[in-house]
N, C-alpha and C positions, 0 to 999 in steps of 0.2 A: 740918197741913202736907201740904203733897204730896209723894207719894211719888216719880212721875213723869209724864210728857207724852208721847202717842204722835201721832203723823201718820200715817194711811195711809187708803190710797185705797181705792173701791168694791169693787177685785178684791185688797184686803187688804195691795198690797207697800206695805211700812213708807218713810214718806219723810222723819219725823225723829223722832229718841227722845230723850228728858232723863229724866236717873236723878238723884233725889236721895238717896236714899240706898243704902250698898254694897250690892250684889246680884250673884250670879254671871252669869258669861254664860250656861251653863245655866240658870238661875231664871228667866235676860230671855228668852229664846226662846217660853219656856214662857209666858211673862206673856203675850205681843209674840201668842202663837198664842192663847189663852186669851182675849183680850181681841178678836182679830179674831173669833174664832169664835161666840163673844155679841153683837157689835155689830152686825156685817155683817146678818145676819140679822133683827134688828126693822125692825117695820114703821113709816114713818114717825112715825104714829100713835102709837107706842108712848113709856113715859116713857123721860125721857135718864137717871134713875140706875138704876143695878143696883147691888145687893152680893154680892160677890166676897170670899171666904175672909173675912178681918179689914178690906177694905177697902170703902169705898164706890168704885165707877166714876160718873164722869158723862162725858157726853159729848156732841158735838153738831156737826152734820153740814153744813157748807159747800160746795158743789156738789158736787165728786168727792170731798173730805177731807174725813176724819172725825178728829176733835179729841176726844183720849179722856184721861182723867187720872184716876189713882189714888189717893183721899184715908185722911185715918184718920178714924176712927169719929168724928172729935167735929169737925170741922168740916163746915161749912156750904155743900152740894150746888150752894145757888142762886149765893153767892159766888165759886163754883167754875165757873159757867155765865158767871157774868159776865168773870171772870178771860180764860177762855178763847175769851169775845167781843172782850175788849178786845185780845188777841193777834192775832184775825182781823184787828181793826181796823188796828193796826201794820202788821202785813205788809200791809196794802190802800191805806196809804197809803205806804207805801216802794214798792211795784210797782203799785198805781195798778192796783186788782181784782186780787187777788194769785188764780193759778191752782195746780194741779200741776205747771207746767212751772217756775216762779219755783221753787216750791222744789226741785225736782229740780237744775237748774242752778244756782241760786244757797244750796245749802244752807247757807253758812258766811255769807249775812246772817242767813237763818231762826233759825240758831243766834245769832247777835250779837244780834238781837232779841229776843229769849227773853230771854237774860242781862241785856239791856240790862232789859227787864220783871221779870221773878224772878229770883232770888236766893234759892239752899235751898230751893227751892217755896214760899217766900213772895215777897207781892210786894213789889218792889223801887221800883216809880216808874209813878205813875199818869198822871204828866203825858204825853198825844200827842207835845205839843208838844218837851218834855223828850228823850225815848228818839227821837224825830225827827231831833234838834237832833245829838245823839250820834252817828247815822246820818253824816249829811252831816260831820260834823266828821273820822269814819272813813272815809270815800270819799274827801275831800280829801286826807285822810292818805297815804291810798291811792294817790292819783293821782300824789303827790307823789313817793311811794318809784316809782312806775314811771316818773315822767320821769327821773327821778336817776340809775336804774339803766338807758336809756335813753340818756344822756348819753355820748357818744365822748369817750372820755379821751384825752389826749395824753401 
């Protein structure tokens, strides 16, 4: 299972995190620092897993984002690589080449997408099309509470 999901960029400021299991806010800091401070620094070249304390890290690096997640010992690093390809891929098709700026601004699809995908840090729904479908169904939802609330009452 995973433990959790970090986002952060080149110069390290974190741009979205997912905890699955309890952990103090001190512990996350420490992770959140712990985890830039190993990543950042490999050279392209270098492999995506590391192991950290009791956990395996994988990760892997999307222009400015780097996509890091924290597993337990007994799953599988490469399933982990695809996991968090297939997330890239979401967010690329909801923002259409998803950047740092999409999720800086739009952090609360990033996270709706996520959830839509895993579930506990496992995954939840493989289908594009599926966690897509969700999307648009939530924006219309969306649209609808801001005309409504938009709406001059008499």
């Amino acid at each position: 299972m995973m433990r959790f999901l970090l986002l952060f960029s080149r110069q390290g400021k974190l741009r979205l995190q997912k905890w699955y299991t309890p952990i103090s806010e001190r512990e996350k800091k420490k992770i959140i620092r712990d985890m830039t401070a190993m990543v950042l620094p490999r050279t392209v070249r270098a492999c995506n897993f590391l192991h950290w304390r009791d956990l395996k890290i994988v990760y892997k690096r999307y222009a400015s984002l780097y996509f890091c997640c924290g597993l337990e010992d007994q799953d599988n690093e490469l399933l982990a690589l695809e996991v968090l390809h297939r997330y890239v891929e979401l967010l690329d098709k909801y923002f259409g080449n998803v950047c740092e700026l999409d999720i800086i601004f739009n952090f609360e699809k990033a996270y709706f997408i996520l959830d839509e995908f895993l579930m506990t840090g496992e995954v939840q729904e493989t289908s594009k099309s599926s966690v897509a479908k969700s999307m648009e169904e939530s924006d219309m939802l969306q649209e609808t509470m801001e005309e409504y609330m938009n709406k001059p009452t008499f």
